[in-house]
C-alpha positions in Angstrom: -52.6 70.6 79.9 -49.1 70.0 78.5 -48.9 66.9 79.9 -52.1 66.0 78.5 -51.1 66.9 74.8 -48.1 65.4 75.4 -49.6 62.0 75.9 -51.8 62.2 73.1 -49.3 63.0 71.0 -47.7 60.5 72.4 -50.1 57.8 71.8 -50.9 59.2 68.4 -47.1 58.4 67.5 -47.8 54.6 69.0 -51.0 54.6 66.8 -48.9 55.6 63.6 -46.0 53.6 64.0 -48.6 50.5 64.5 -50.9 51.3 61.5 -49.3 53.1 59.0 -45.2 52.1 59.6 -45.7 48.8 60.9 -47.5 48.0 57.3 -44.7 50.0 55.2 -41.8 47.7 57.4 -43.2 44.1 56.8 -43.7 45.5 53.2 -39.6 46.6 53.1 -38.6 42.8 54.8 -40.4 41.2 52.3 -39.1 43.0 49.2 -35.5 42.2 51.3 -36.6 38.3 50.9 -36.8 39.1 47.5 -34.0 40.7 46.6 -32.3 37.8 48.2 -34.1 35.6 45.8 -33.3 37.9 43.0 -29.6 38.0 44.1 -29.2 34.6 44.4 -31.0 34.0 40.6 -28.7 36.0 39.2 -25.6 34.9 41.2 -26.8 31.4 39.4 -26.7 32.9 35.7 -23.7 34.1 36.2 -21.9 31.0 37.3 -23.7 29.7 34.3 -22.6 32.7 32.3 -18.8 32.1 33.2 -19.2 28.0 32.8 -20.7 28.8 29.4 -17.5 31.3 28.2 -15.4 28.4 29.4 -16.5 26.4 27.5 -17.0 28.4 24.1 -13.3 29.1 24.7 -12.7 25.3 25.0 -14.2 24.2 22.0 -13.0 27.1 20.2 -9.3 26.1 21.2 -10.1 22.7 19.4 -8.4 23.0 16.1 -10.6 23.1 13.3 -9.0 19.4 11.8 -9.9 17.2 14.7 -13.4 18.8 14.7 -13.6 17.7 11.1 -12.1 14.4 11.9 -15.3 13.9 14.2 -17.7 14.9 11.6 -15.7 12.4 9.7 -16.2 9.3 11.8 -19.5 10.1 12.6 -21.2 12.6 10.1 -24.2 14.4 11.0 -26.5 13.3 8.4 -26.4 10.5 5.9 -24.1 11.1 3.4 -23.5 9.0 0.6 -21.5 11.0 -1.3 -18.6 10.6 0.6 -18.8 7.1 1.4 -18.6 7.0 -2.6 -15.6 8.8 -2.5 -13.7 7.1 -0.1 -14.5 3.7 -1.6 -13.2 4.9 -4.8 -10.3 6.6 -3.3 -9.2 3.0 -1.2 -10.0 0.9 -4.6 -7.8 3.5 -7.1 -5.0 3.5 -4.8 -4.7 -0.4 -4.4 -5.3 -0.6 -8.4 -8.8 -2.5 -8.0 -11.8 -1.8 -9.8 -15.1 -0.7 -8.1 -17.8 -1.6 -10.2 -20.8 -1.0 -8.5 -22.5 0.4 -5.1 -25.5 0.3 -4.4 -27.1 2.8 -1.5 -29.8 0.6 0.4 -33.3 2.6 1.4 -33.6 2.6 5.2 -36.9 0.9 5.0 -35.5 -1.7 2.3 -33.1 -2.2 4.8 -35.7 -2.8 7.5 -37.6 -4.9 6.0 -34.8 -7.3 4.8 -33.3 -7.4 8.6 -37.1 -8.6 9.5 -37.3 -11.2 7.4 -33.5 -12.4 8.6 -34.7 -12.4 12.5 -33.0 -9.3 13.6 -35.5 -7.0 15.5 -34.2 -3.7 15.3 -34.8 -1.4 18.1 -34.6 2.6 16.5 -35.4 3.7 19.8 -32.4 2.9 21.6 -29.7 3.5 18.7 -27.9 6.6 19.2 -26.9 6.4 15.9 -28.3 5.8 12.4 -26.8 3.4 9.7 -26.5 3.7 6.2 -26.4 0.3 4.3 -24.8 -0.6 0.9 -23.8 -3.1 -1.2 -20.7 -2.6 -3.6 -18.6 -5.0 -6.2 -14.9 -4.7 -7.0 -13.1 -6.8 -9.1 -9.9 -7.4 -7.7 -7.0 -10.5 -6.9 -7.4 -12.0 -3.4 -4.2 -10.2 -2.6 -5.6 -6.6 -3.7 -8.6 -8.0 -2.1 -7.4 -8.4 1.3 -5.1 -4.9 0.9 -9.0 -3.1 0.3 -10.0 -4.9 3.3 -7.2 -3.5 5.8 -7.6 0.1 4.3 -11.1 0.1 5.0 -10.2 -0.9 8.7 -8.0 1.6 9.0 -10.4 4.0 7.3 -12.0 6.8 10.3 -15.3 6.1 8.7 -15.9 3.1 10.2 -17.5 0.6 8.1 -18.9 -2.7 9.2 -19.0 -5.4 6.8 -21.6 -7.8 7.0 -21.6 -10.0 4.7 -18.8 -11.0 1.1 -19.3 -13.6 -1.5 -17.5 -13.7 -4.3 -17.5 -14.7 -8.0 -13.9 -16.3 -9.4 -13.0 -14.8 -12.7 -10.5 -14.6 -15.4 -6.8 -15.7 -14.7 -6.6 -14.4 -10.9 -9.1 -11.8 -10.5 -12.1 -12.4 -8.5 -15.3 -10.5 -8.0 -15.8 -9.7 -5.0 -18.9 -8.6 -3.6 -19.1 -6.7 -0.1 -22.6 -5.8 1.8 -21.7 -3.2 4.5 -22.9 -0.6 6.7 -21.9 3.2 8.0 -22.9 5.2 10.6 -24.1 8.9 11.4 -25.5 11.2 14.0 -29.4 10.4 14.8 
């Protein structure tokens, strides 16, 4: 009779482990495939976490002057009231007069560049241009002294087009069309 009992309870043990542990162990592997998943996720973000530090720390170790020179060769929005600035600064300095600047519209500016053949392409820029026209009235010396100031300027300034207007003794008007760039 012992024996008996023994082997159901024996076989009762088999049953269990097949229905009721066997469930409970696939259940255990699969949350271990998981955590692997899980582990490996957040191994990830935290190579990204450390990449990211390294980086804030790298920028922030950029003095604040070259981050300003950037912004000043290539600004992040149009901004016309510098440009106005600097053109007054480079003219003062070299004793020329600035007479006038005018800020082209964007869609002006469009508009004239169709009607001169050039098919502009806004998609592929990765920049934006500001166009203007401005006058000095200057000798051809001081002239061609404003001209090597603005190519040394950081701004960069491309001028497209000058004609000019001779004047009184030696002084010439001088009339410059020209472009700047910023961020899109």
């Amino acid at each position: 009779m012992k024996t008996i009992i023994t082997i159901i309870l024996l076989l009762a043990s088999v049953g269990l482990i097949f229905f009721v542990a066997k469930p409970i162990w696939s259940d255990v592997a699969s949350l271990r495939a998981k955590q692997a998943v899980v582990s490996d996720a957040l191994a990830r973000l935290k190579d990204l976490q450390d990449l990211r530090e390294d980086l804030l720390k790298t920028y922030n170790s950029i003095p604040r002057s070259k981050i300003d020179r950037l912004y000043d060769l290539l600004p992040p929005k149009p901004d016309s009231g510098n440009i106005l600035v600097m053109l007054e600064k480079l003219t003062r300095d070299r004793n020329i007069r600035l007479r006038r600047i005018e800020f082209i519209k964007e869609a002006n500016f469009i508009a004239q560049s169709a009607v001169a053949g050039k098919i502009i392409n806004k998609e592929a820029q990765k920049y934006n241009t500001m166009s203007y026209n401005f006058t000095v009235a200057a000798s051809y010396e001081g002239f061609k002294s404003l001209l090597s100031a603005m190519e040394k300027n950081l701004r960069i300034i491309d001028v497209t087009d000058i004609s000019f207007v001779g004047g009184a003794s030696d002084l010439f008007e001088f009339t410059l069309k020209a472009k700047s760039y910023y961020q899109r």
